[in-house]
N, C-alpha and C positions, 0 to 999 in steps of 0.2 A: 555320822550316818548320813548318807546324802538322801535329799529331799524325797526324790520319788519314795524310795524305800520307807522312809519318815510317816510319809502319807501312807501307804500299804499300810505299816505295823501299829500306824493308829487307827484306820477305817477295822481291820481286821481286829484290834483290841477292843473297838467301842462295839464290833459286831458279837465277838463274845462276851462280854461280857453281860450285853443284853441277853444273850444267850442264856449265858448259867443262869441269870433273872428269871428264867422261867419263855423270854419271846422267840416263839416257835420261827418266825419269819426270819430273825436277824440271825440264827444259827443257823437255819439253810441256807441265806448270801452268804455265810463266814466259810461253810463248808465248798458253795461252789466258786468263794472266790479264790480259796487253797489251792483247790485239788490242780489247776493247771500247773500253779507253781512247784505244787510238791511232787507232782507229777514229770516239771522237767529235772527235781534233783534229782531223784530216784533213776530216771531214765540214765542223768550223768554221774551218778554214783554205781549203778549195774553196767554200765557201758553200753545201754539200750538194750539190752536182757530181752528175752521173747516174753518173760513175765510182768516186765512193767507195769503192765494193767493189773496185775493180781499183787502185787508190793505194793501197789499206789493203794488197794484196800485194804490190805492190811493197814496201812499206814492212817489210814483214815478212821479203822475202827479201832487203833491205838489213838486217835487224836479224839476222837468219843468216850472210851472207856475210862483216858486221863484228863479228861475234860477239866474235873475236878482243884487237879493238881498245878495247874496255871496259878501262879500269883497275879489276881488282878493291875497291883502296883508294878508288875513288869513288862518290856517289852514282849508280846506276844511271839514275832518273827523267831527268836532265836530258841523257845520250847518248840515249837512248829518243827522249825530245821533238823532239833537234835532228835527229834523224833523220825524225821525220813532217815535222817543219818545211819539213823539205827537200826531200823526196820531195812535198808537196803544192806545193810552190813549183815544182817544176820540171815537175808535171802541169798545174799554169795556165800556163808558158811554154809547154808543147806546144800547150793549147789556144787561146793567143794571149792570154789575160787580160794586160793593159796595167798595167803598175807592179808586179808579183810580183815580190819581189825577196830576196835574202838576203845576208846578209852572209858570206860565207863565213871572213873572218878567224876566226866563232866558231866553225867547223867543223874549225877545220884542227889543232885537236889531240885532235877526238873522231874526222874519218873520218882518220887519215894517210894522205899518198900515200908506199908503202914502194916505189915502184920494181919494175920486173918482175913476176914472178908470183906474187902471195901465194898463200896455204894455200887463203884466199876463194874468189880467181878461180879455182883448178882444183877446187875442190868444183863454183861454177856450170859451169864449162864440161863437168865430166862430168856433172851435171846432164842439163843442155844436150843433150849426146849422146844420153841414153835418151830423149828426146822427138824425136816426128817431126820431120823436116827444116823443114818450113813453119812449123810454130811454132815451131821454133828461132830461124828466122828473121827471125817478127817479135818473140821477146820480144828477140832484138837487137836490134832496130831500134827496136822503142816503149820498150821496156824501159833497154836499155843507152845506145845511140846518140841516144835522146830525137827519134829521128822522130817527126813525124804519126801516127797512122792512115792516114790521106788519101796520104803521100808512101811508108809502106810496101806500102799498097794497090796505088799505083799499079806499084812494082817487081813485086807480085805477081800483077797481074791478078785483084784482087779490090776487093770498095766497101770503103767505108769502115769500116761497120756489120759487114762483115763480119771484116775485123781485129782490131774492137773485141773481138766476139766469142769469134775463134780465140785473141785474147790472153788473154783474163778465163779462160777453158778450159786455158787453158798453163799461166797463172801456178798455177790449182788444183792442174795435175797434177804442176808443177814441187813444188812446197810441198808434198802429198802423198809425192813422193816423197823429199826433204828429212827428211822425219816417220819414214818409213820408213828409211831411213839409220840415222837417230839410236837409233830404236828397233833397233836390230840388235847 
C-alpha cells in the first residue's frame, strides 16, 4: 500500500474508531474526510451520472447504518470502497445500465446479513419516522427497495423528476439529522 494511502486509512481508521467510541467530533472529520473521496469513485463508477450527488448519500448513509460492521483490526479504506462499489452498482441497475454488476461473495464479510433487526435498521427507521411520510416513502422505495424513480412516482402520483427531487431533499435531511444525533 503506498504511503499517502497508508496515511488516509489510518487518520480515517483512528477517526472511526473514536467514532464508534461514542466521539461526536472525530465521526464528523471521518465523514467529511470520505465523502470527497467517495464521491470521486462513485462519480468514476456512474461515469459522472447526473445523480452522483444523490449515490454519494446513499452511500454515506450505508457508511452510518454499517457503521457497526467495520472490524476495528482492519484496514478501514477497503470497507469504505466496497461500499461505494456497491452503492454505485446498484444505482446503474435502477437506472437500467446493462452489465453493472458485483460480485457480492466480496461483500458478504464487510456488509453481514445478521438476521432480524440490527442496531442499524432501527437507527434508519427512526430516522425514517422524523421525516415526512412521502419522503419516507420514497427513500424506501428508491433508497431501500431499489425502485425506479419512475415505478415510485407512479405509486405516488408524481413525475419522475419529481421523486428524484423529493429524494435528493430526504436524503439531505435524513443525513442532517444523522449528524445531529451524533452530535448530541
Amino acid at each position: 500500500m503506498e504511503r499517502g494511502m497508508s496515511d488516509r486509512n489510518e487518520r480515517w481508521g483512528d477517526l472511526l474508531r473514536r467514532g464508534l467510541g461514542g466521539d461526536a467530533t472525530a465521526y464528523a472529520a471521518f465523514l467529511t474526510g470520505i465523502t470527497p473521496v467517495l464521491r470521486n469513485i462513485v462519480r468514476a463508477r456512474t461515469g459522472g451520472a447526473e445523480d452522483v450527488e444523490d449515490i454519494l448519500q446513499e452511500v454515506l448513509l450505508a457508511v452510518h447504518a454499517k457503521r457497526h460492521t467495520w472490524r476495528v483490526s482492519d484496514p478501514v479504506t477497503p470497507w469504505l470502497y466496497a461500499i461505494a462499489r456497491y452503492k454505485a452498482a446498484d444505482a446503474g441497475r435502477r437506472r437500467g445500465k446493462v452489465g453493472t454488476e458485483v460480485d457480492i461473495d466480496d461483500l458478504a464479510d464487510i456488509l453481514p446479513d445478521e438476521g432480524g433487526e440490527t442496531t442499524a435498521a432501527r437507527d434508519l427507521a427512526a430516522l425514517l419516522d422524523r421525516i415526512d411520510d412521502r419522503s419516507a416513502r420514497i427513500v424506501r422505495g428508491v433508497g431501500i427497495e431499489g425502485l425506479s424513480a419512475q415505478e415510485v412516482g407512479t405509486g405516488l402520483g408524481m413525475s419522475e423528476g419529481a421523486v428524484r427531487v423529493a429524494y435528493h431533499r430526504a436524503m439531505v435531511r435524513l443525513k442532517d439529522l444523522a449528524e445531529a444525533e451524533i452530535e448530541d
